[in-house]
N, C-alpha and C positions, 0 to 999 in steps of 0.2 A: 687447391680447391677442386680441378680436376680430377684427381684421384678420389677424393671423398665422396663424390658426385658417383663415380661408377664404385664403389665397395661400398656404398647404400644400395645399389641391386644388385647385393650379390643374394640375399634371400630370397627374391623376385628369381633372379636365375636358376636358382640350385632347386627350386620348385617345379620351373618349366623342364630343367633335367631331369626332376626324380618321374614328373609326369610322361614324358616321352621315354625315358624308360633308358637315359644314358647314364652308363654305369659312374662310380664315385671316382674311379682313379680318371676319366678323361674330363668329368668335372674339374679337377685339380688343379690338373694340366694346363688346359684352357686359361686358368684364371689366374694360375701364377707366373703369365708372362707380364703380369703390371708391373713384377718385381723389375723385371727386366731393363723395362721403359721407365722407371722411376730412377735406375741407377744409372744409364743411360742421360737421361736429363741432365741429372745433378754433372758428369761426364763432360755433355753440351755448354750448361748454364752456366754452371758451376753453382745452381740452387737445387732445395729440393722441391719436390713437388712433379707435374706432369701439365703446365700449364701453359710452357712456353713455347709448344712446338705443336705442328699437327698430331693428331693420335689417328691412325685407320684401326687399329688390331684390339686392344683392350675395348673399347665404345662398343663394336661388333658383338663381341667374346660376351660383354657383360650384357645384352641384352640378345643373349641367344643364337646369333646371323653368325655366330664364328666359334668354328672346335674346333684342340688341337686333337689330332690323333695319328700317334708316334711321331714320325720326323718333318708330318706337314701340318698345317694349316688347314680348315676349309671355309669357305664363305657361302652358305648359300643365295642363291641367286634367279632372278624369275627375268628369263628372257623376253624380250621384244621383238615383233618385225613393227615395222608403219601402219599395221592393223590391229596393232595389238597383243596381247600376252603370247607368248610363243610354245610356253614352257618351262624346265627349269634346271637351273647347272649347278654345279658347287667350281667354285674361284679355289685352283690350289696356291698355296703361300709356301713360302721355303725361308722359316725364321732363322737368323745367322747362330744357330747352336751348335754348331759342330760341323766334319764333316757333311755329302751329301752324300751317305753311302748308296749304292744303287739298291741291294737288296732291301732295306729299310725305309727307302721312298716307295719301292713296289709294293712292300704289306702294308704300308700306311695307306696309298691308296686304293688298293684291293680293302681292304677294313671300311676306306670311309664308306664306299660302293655299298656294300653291304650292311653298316649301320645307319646311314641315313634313308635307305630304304627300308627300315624295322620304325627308324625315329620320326620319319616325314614320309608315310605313306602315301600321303595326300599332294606329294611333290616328286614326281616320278625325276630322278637325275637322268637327262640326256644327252648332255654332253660337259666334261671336265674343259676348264681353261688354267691357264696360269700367262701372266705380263711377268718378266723379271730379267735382268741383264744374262740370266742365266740362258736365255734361249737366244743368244745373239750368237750366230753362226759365223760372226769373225773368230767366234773362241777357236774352231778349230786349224785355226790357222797357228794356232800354238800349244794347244795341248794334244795331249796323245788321243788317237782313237778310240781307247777305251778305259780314258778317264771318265771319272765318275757325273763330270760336266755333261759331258760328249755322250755319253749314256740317256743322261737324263732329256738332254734332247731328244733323241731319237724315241721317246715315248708321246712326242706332239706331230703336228700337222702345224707347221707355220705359215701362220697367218700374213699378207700383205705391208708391208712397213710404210706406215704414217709417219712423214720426217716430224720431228716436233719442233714446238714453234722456237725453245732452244737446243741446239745442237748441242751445248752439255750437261743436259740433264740427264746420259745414259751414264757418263763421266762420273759423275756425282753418284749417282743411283751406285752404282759397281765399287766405288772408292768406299763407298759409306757400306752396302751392306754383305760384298765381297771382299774386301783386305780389312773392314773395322777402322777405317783410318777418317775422320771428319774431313768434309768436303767443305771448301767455301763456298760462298751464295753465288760467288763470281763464278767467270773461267777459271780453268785449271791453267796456272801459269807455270815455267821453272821450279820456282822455289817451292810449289804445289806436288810435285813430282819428285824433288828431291825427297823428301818428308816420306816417300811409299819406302817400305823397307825393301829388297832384293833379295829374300831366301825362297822364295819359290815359283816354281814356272808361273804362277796366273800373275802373281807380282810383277815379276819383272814382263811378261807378255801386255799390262797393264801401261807400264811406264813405255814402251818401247813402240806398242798401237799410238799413244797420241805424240810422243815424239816428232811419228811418223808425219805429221798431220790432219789423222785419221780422227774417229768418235766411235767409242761405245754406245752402243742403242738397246735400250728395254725394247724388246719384240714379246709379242702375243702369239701362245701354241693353241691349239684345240685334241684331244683326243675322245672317241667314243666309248662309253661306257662297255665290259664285258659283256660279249653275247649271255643272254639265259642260258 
């Protein structure tokens, strides 16, 4: 039912697209990640449909809050302080399609920079964020300096670490959208670990952090938009 629910506005969307002036290939894009999350489910459930789990990314997408363009995501986003409206960001995403090459994160977000200020005038972008196990700064304690990981960091400002209220949901967060491999609802126990495959450094650097006794943590970067 989910699914049917958002591919009824998909006419509603591709209107506010043609209005704002975003071209038809990132329309596309955008919308055919339900594919995604629909083959995914079935994956999870083992049904079809899009009913059974939270959705953040299609919901957005299909009422306009969410473009893909190239290898990210964007969310826009209207800040707050205690006073009130502050402003406004776009939320970067990093959907599990591949590689995260370095050069192809940078024109995606150099492009988004510049299309959402032709498409949302009205919403001047001041500051870029992204939350994702990807900015957890224990990675470098195993991969190389100028992996593609390790890269992608160094284009944030990290933000203060808020422990969460469970210590493994970075576990989870990283099993599920960093090796592809379903996570339990529980802890990640032995037989939980056995299950990760061991062909490459984040793998086995994965299995080998919680061994330790340690936790993966989804952290929050910030960086500023290019000077004019």
């Amino acid at each position: 039912m989910a699914a049917w629910a958002l591919v009824s506005r998909l006419p509603r969307l591709l209107d506010v697209h043609a209005r704002r002036g975003v071209p038809e290939s990132i329309s596309k894009a955008s919308v055919s990640s339900l594919g995604g999350v629909l083959s995914t489910h079935r994956q999870v459930t083992g049904r079809a449909g899009a009913g059974l789990f939270p959705l953040w990314g299609p919901p957005l997408r299909f009422r306009s809050a969410d473009v893909q363009i190239g290898r990210h995501s964007f969310t826009r986003a209207q800040l707050a302080l205690g006073d009130g409206p502050a402003g406004y960001g776009l939320m970067i995403h990093v959907p599990p399609i591949g590689p995260l090459d370095a050069t192809a994160s940078e024109e995606s977000i150099s492009a988004a920079e510049r299309y959402f200020a032709q498409w949302y005038p009205e919403e001047p972008v001041t500051v870029f964020s992204c939350t994702s196990w990807l900015l957890d700064p224990q990675l470098a304690e195993y991969l190389h300096p100028e992996s593609n990981i390790l890269r992608f960091q160094r284009r944030f400002t990290l933000l203060p670490e808020l422990p969460p209220d469970d210590p493994h949901e970075g576990d989870r967060e990283m099993m599920r959208l960093g090796l592809q491999v379903t996570p339990p609802e529980r802890s990640l126990e032995a037989e939980d670990l056995a299950r990760v495959p061991q062909h490459t450094t984040l793998q086995r650097a994965f299995v080998a952090h919680l061994r330790s006794g340690r936790h993966w943590a989804k952290r929050t970067g910030v960086r500023l938009p290019a000077a004019p």
